[in-house]
C-alpha positions in Angstrom: -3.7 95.2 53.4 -6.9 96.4 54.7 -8.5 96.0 51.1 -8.1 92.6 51.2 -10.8 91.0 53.2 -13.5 93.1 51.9 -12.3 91.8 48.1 -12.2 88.5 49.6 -15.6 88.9 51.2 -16.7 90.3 47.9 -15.7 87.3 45.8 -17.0 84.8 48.6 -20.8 87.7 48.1 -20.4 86.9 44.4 -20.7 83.3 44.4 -23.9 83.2 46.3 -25.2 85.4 44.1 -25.0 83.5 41.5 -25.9 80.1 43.3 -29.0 81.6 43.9 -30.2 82.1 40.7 -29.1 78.8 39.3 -33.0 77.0 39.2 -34.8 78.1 36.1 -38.0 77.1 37.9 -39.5 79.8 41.0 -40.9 77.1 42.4 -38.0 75.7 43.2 -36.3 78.6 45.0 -35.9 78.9 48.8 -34.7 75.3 50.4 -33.0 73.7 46.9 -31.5 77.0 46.4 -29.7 76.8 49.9 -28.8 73.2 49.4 -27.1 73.8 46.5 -25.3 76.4 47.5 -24.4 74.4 50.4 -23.5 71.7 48.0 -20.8 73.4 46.4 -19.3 74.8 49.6 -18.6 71.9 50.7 -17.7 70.2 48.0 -20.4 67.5 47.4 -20.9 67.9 43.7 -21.4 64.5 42.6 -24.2 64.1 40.2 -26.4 62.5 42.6 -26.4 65.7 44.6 -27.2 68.1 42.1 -31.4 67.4 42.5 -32.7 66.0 45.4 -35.6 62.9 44.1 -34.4 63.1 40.6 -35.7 60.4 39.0 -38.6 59.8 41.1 -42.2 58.8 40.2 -44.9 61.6 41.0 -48.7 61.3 41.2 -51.0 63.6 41.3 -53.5 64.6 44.0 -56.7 62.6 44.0 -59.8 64.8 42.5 -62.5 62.1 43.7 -66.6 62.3 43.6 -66.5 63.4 39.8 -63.9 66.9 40.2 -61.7 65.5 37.7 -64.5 64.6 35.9 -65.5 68.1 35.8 -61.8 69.6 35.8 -61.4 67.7 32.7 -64.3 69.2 30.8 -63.4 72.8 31.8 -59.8 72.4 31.0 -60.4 70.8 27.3 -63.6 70.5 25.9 -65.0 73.8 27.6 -61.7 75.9 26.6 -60.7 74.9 23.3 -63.8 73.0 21.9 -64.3 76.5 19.4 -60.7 76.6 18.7 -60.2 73.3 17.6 -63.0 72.6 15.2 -62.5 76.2 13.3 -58.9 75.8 12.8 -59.0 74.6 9.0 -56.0 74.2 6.5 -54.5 72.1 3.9 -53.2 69.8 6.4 -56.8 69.4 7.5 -57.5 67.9 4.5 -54.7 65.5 4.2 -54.3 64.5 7.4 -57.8 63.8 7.7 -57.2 61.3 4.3 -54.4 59.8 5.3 -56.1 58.7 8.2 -59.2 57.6 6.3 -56.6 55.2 4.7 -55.0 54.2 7.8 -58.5 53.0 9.3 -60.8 51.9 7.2 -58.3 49.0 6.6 -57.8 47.8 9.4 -61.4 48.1 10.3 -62.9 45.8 7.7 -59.9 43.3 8.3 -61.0 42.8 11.8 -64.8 43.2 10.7 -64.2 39.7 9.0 -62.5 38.5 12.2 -64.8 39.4 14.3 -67.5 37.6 11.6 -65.4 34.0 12.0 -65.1 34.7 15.8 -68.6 34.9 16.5 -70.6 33.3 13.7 -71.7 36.5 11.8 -73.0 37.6 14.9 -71.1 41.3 14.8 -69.4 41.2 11.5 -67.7 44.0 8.5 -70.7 46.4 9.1 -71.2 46.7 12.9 -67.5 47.1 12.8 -67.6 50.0 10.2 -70.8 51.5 11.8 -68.9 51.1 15.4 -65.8 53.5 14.2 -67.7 56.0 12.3 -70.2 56.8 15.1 -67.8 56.6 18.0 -65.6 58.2 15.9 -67.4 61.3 15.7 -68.4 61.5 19.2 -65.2 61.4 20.1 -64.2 64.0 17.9 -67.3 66.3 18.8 -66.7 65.3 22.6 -63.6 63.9 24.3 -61.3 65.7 25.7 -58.4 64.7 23.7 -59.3 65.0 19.9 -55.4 63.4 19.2 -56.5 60.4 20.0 -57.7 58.0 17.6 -60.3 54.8 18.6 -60.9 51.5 16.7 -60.9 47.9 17.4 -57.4 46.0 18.8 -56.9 42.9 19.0 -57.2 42.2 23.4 -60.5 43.3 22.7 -61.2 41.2 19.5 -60.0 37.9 21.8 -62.1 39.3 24.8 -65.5 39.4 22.7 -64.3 35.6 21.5 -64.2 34.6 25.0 -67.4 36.4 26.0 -68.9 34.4 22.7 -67.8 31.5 23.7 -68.8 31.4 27.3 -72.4 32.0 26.0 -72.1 29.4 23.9 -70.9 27.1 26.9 -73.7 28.5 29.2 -76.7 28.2 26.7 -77.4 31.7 26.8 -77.9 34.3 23.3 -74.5 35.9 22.9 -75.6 39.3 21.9 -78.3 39.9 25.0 -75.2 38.4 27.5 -72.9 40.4 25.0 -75.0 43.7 26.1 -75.4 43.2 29.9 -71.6 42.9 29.9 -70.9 46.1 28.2 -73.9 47.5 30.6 -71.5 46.1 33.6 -68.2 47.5 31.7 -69.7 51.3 32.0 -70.7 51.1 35.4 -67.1 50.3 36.3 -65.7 53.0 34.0 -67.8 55.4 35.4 -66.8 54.3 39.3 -63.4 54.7 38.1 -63.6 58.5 36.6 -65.6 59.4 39.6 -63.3 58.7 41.8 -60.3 59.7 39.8 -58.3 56.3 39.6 -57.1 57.3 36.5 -54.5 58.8 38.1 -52.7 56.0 38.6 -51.8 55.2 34.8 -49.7 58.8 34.8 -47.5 56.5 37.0 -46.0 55.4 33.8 -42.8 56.9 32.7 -40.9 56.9 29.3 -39.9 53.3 30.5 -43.3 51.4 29.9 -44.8 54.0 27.1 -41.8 53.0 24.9 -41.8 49.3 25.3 -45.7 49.5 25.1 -45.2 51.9 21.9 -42.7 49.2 20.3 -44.5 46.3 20.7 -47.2 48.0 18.5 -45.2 49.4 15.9 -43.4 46.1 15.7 -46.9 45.1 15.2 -47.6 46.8 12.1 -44.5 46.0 11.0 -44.3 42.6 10.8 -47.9 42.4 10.2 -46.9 44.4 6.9 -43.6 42.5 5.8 -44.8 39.0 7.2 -45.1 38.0 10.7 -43.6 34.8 11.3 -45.9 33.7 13.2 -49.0 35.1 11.6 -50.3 34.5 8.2 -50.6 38.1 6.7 -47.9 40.2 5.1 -45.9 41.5 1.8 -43.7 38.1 1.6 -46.7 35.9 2.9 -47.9 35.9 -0.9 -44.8 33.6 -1.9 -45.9 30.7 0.0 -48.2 28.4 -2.4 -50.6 27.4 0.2 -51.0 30.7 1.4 -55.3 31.0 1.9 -55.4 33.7 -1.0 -53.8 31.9 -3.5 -56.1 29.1 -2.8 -58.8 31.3 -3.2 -58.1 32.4 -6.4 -57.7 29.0 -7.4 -60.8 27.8 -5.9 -62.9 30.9 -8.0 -61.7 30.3 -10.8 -64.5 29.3 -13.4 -62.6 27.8 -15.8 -60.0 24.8 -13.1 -57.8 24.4 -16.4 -57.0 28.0 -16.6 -53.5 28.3 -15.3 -52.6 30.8 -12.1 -49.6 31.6 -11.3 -49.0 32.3 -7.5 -45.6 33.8 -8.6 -47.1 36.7 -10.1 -49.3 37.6 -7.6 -46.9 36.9 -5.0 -44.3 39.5 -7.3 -46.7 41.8 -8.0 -47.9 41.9 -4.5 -44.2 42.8 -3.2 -43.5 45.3 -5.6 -46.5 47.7 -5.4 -46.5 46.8 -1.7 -42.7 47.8 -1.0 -43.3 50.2 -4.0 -45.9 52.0 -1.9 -43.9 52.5 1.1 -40.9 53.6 -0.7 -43.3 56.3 -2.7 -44.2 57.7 0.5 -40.8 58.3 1.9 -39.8 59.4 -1.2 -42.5 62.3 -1.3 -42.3 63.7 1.9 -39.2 64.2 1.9 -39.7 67.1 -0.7 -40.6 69.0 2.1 -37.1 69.6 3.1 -35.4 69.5 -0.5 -34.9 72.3 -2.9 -37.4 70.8 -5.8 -40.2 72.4 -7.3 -40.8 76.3 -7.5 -42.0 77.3 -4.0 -42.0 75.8 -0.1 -45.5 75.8 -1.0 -45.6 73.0 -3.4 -43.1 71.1 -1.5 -45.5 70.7 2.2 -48.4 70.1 -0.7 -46.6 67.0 -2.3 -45.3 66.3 2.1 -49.2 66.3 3.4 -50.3 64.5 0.2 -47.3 61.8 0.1 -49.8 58.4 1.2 -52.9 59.7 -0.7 -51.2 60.1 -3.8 -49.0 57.1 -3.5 -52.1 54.9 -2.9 -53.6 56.4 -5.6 -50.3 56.0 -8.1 -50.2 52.3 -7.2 -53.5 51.2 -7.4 -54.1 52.7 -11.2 -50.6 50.9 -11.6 -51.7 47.8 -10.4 -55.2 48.3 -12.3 -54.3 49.5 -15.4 -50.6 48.0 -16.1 -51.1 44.7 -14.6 -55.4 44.1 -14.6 -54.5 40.2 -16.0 -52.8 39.5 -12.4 -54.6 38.8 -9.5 -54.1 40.2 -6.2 -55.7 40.0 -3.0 -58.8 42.7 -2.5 -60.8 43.8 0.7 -63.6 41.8 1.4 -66.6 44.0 1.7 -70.3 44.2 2.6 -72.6 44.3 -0.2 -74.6 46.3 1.9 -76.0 47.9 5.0 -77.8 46.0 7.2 -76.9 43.4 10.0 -74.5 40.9 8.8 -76.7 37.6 10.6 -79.2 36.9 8.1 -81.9 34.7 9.3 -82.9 31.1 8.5 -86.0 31.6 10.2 -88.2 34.0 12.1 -86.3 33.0 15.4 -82.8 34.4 14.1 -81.4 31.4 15.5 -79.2 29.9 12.7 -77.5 31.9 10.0 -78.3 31.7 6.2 -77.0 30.5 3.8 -74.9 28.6 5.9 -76.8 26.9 7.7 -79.5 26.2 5.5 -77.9 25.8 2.1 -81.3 24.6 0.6 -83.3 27.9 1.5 -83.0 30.5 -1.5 -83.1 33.4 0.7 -82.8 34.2 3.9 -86.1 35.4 6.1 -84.5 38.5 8.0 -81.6 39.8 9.4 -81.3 40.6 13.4 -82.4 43.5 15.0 -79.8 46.7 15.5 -81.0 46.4 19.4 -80.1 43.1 21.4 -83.2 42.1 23.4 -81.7 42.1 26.7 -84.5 39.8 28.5 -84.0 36.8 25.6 -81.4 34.9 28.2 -83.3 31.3 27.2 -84.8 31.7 31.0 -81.2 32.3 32.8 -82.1 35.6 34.6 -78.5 34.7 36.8 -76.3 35.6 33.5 -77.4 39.4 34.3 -75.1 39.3 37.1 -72.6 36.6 36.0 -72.0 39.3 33.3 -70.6 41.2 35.8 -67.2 38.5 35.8 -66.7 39.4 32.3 -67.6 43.0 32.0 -64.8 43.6 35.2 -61.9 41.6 32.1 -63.2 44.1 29.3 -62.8 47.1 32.1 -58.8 46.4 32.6 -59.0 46.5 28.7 -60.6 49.9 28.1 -58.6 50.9 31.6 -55.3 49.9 30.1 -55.3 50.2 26.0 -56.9 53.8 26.6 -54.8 54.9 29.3 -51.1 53.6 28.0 -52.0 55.2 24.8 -53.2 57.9 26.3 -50.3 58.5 28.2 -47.9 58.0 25.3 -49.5 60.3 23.1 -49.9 63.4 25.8 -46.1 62.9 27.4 -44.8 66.4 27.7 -42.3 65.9 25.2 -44.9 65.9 22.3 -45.6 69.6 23.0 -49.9 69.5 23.2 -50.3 72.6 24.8 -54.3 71.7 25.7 -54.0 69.5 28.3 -55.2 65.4 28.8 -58.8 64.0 30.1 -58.2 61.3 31.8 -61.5 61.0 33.2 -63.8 62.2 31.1 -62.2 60.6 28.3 -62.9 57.4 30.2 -66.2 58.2 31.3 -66.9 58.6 27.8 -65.6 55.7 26.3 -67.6 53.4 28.6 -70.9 55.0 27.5 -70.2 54.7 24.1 -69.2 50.9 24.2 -72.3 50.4 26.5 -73.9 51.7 23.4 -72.5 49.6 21.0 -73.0 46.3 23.3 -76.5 47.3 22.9 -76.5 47.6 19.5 -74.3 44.3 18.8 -71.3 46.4 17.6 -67.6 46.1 18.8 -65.8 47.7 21.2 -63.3 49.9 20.6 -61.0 51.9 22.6 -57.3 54.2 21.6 -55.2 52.8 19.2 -52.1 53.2 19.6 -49.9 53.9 15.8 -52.8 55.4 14.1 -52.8 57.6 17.5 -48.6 58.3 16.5 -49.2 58.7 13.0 -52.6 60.9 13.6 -50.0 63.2 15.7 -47.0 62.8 13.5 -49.0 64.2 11.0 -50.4 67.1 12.8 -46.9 68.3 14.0 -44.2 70.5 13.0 -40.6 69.1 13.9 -37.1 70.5 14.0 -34.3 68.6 12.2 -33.7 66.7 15.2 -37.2 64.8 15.1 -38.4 66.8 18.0 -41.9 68.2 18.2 -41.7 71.8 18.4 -46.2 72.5 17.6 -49.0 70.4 16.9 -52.4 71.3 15.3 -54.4 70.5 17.9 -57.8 70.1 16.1 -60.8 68.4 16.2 -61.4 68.3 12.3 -59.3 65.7 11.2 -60.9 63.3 13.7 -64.3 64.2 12.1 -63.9 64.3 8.9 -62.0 61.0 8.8 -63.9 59.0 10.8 -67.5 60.8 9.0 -65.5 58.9 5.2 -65.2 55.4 7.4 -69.4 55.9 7.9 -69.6 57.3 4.3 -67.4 54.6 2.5 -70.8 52.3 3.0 -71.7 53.9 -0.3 -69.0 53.7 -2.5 -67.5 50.3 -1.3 -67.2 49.1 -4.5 -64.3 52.2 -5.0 -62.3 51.0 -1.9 -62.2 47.5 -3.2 -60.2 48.8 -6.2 -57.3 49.2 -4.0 -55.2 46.2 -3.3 -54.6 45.0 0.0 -50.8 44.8 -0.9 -50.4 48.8 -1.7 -52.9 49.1 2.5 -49.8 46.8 3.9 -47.3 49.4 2.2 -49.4 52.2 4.0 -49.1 50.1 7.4 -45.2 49.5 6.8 -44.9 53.1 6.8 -47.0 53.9 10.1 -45.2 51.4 11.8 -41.5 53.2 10.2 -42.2 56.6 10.9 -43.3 55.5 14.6 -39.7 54.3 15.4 -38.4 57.9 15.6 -40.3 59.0 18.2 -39.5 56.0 20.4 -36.0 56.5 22.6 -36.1 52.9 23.4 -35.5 52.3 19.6 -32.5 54.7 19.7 -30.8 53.5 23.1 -31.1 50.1 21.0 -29.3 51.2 17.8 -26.6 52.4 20.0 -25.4 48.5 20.2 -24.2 48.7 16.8 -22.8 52.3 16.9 -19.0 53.3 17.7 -19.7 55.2 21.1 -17.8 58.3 19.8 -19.9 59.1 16.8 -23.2 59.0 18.9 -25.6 61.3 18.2 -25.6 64.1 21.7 -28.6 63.6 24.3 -28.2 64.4 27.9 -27.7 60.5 28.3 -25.2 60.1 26.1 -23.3 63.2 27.3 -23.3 62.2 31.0 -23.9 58.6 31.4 -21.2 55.9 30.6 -22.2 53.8 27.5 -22.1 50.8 29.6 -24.8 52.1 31.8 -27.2 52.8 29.0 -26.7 49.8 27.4 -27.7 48.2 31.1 -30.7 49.9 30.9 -31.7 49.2 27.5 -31.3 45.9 28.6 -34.1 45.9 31.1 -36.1 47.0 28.9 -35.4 44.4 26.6 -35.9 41.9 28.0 -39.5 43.2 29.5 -40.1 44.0 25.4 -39.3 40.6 24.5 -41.2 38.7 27.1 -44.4 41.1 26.6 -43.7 40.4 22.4 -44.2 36.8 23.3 -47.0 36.7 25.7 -49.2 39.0 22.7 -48.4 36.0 20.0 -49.2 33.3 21.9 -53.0 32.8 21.1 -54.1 31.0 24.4 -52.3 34.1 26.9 -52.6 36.7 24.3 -55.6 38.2 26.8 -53.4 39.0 29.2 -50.9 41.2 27.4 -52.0 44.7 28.8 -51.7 43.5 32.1 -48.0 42.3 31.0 -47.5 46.0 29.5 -49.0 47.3 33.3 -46.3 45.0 35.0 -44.2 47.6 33.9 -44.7 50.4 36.2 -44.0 48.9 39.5 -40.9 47.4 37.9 -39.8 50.8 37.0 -41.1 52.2 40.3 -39.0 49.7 42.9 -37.1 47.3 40.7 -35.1 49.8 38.7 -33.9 52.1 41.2 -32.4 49.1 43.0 -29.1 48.7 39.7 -29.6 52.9 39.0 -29.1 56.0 40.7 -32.1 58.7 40.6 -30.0 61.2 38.4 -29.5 58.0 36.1 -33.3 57.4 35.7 -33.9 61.2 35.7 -31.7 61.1 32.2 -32.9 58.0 30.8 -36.3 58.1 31.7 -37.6 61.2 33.0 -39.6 64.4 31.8 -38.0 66.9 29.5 -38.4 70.0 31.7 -36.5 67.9 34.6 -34.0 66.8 32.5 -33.4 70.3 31.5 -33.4 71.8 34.6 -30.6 69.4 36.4 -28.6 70.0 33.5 -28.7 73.7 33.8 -28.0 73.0 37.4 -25.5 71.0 36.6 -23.6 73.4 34.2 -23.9 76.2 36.9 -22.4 73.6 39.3 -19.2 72.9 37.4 -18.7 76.3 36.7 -19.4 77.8 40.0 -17.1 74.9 41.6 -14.4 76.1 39.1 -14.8 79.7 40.0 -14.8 78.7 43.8 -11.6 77.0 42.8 -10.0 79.8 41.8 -11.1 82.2 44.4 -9.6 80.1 47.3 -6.5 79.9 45.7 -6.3 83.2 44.9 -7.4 84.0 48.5 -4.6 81.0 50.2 -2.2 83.1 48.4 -3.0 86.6 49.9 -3.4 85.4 53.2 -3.5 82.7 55.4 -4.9 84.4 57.8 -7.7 86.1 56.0 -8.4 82.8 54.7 -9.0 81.3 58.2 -11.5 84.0 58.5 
């Protein structure tokens, strides 16, 4: 009898014990450790319990007057600058194609947007001239090498509206055009000095997915045909579509006969063809063809070169009778305004179709003080300039805070600030030259660090090469391809839109917001096992997806409607107060905390919450066994 309250005491020492070991995390020890154990003796093991602020937002402390700025540098550029530019492999090389391919595309397409947009004034060759050199000092400088610039389209719609309001004030647009950028970098550089960056790590999983979607949907329906765009794979069987009329209109003999069903047939099978190709060979990286592991990640890192390649030499060898729709290139480089006369005003040949020649072209540098006698515009710039600051503030962080979530595994930490900092400069620099702006991008970003990764089976990102090289090299071809232009004319715009199907494909896996959404058409017990679907009701998901739905669709909208189209980051930046305080009003914290919160948290409550359920168990047993050996030592 005496025995028995020491065993019982013993039991009752061994259950602390072990509650206080249960965080995986020292820094959590001391208070949470108590309150759990507290917790479980008394019963209150609801989910909700398990983590105090589970599912709450976090920012970081402020590191004003230019300490980010400087913690930045140290932390990236001044720790792993050596590492990541000597780091060279196989993948280097392909990786650094492939992404070659997935620029210089879309680069010369918005080149000849930006020519319509603004009379020639910034045209294919500022726009190629823009990427390679920012490209590179990016590469050589920022603190996050993953990243990948180039032009977007807020941007493209911004520099119409800048365009135009010269136009509508009487005022040079490329002199107004500069004073804004100078305007844009002062307020870029306020905002790293005093560390407001901060404030965009305030997203969660919540707005980098539907921000994330919206562009792979993007380059998905820009590939396939957006119904409400004119571009795309199924585009070419419409009869009035602009490039059949082209062809019709170059033809030199108008009796010759052209059939827009073969180009439209052609078009869908080497574009679709393309895609397929690439699917097709990277997944020989996993099979059990060819000879060695070896030759299997060699066909994997070579799968879009070497499909372009197939279908190109397809398309111009087996089918060089059909016409198809080819990039429209400069002939050379120099400015694209040529010159009517020696004041630059009016651009040749169109508007002077009798002169033979034109008498110039621009100069590379806008003359700032040529503001026809308006000395005002260099602070009505200033209007402007703050519109193009959201844009940089916005398209660069989101992406920036998509690409460096914890979950991708890039293990040399983010520069918000400097990153910024630097971007402004370099845009001031090209509003000073007459070149576009350009800031992250967000699916050559996903593909640039799909590429780079290793994965498990499960899709999850276990390493990435984080180098410098790839950005280089990649962006140096864009600046290069000004010499053999001629070669990247030879590939058909149909076999680029295959490419772009695929970035935008291969994107979808890494977005949860994708998968929550297949779930609607899945039988709930076959679903694949996350730590939502293991603890959360399917109904509650489903509400959640919901949300984010809707906020998806209504953003979707806003970006194809021309007129509003502006406004679309701030849409996307709507986002993170309605995740912050409109949420947490239909979910509980722990909900959140599964559905939307940071691997490493989601971990640890679910190792807590294991420990709970067992420990509860155990505790179970022990007062029963204890009720039944005394009532009396149970009392005590």
């Amino acid at each position: 009898t005496n025995s028995k309250p020491a065993t019982t005491r013993s039991n009752q020492f061994s259950i602390r014990t072990q509650l206080a070991t249960m965080s995986p995390n020292t820094e959590h020890k001391g208070s949470n450790e108590e309150t759990v154990v507290e917790e479980v003796l008394t019963e209150d093991t609801s989910n909700a319990s398990i983590m105090k602020n589970a599912g709450a937002v976090h920012m970081d402390a402020a590191q004003s007057w230019g300490r980010g700025i400087i913690a930045d540098l140290k932390s990236t550029v001044g720790t792993h600058w050596v590492s990541e530019m000597t780091n060279f492999n196989q993948k280097t090389i392909s990786v650094s194609l492939l992404m070659f391919i997935t620029v210089i595309a879309p680069t010369l397409t918005f080149g000849a947007v930006y020519g319509d947009n603004t009379d020639n004034r910034i045209g294919a060759v500022e726009t190629i001239l823009s990427t390679c050199w920012m490209g590179c000092a990016f590469a050589l400088f920022s603190g996050m090498p993953t990243v990948i610039v180039g032009s977007t389209g807020p941007l493209l719609i911004m520099t119409t509206v800048i365009y135009e309001m010269a136009k509508s004030l009487d005022i040079p647009f490329l002199p107004f055009y500069a004073w804004v950028s100078v305007w844009a970098c002062v307020y870029t550089t306020l905002t790293a000095f005093f560390d407001l960056t901060r404030f965009v790590k305030l997203c969660t999983k919540f707005t980098d997915d539907i921000f994330a979607m919206i562009i792979v949907m993007i380059f998905i329906l820009n590939a396939i045909g957006s119904p409400v765009g004119n571009g795309g794979l199924l585009r070419y069987l419409d009869p009035n579509n602009k490039v059949h009329t082209d062809f019709k209109e170059d033809m030199e003999n108008p009796q010759d006969d052209y059939s827009y069903l073969e180009t439209a047939f052609l078009s869908i099978i080497i574009g679709f063809g393309t895609t397929f190709t690439i699917f097709m060979f990277r997944g020989f990286k996993s099979s059990s063809y060819f000879c060695n592991q070896l030759t299997r990640d060699l066909v994997h890192d070579f799968a879009v070169v070497s499909s372009v390649i197939i279908w190109s030499v397809v398309k111009g060898v087996g089918f060089s009778d059909v016409e198809t729709h080819e990039l429209k290139v400069p002939s050379s480089f120099e400015p694209t305004f040529q010159c009517c006369d020696e004041a630059c005003t009016m651009f040749w040949p169109d508007e002077c179709e009798e002169q033979e020649a034109s008498v110039g072209t621009r100069t590379w540098f806008a003359e700032m003080s040529d503001l026809n006698g308006k000395s005002y515009a260099v602070f009505a710039a200033a209007g402007p300039a703050a519109l193009a600051f959201i844009l940089f503030y916005l398209d660069n962080g989101i992406t920036w805070h998509l690409i460096y979530n914890p979950s991708n595994n890039l293990k040399h930490g983010d520069s918000y600030n400097w990153d910024l900092l630097l971007n402004g400069f370099c845009n001031m620099v090209n509003g000073l030259l007459g070149l576009p702006w350009l800031v992250a991008t967000t699916v050559p970003c996903i593909v640039h660090l799909n590429n780079l990764a290793e994965k498990d089976a499960n899709g999850n990102i276990i390493e990435v090469q984080e180098t410098r090289l790839t950005y280089l090299i990649s962006h140096g071809l864009v600046g290069f391809s000004l010499l053999f232009l001629e070669a990247i004319k030879k590939i058909p715009v149909p076999v680029l839109l295959g490419v772009f199907l695929f970035m935008g494909l291969s994107s979808l896996g890494g977005i949860q917001f994708w998968h929550r959404f297949t779930l609607y058409f899945q039988q709930p017990s076959r679903y694949a096992e996350t730590p939502y679907t293991k603890y959360l009701p399917t109904g509650r998901i489903h509400y959640f997806t919901m949300f984010q739905l809707i906020f998806f669709l209504v953003i979707l909208v806003v970006q194809n409607i021309e007129q509003i189209a502006l406004i679309f980051p701030f849409m996307t930046l709507m986002c993170i107060p309605a995740r912050l305080y409109f949420l947490p009003k239909f979910f509980e914290g722990w909900e959140l905390l599964l559905l939307d919160g940071h691997q490493e948290d989601i971990e640890e409550w679910m190792t807590r919450k294991r420990k709970v359920d067992n420990l509860k168990m155990g505790f179970g047993d022990s007062m029963h066994s204890m009720s039944e050996n005394s009532e009396g030592i149970y009392d005590e």
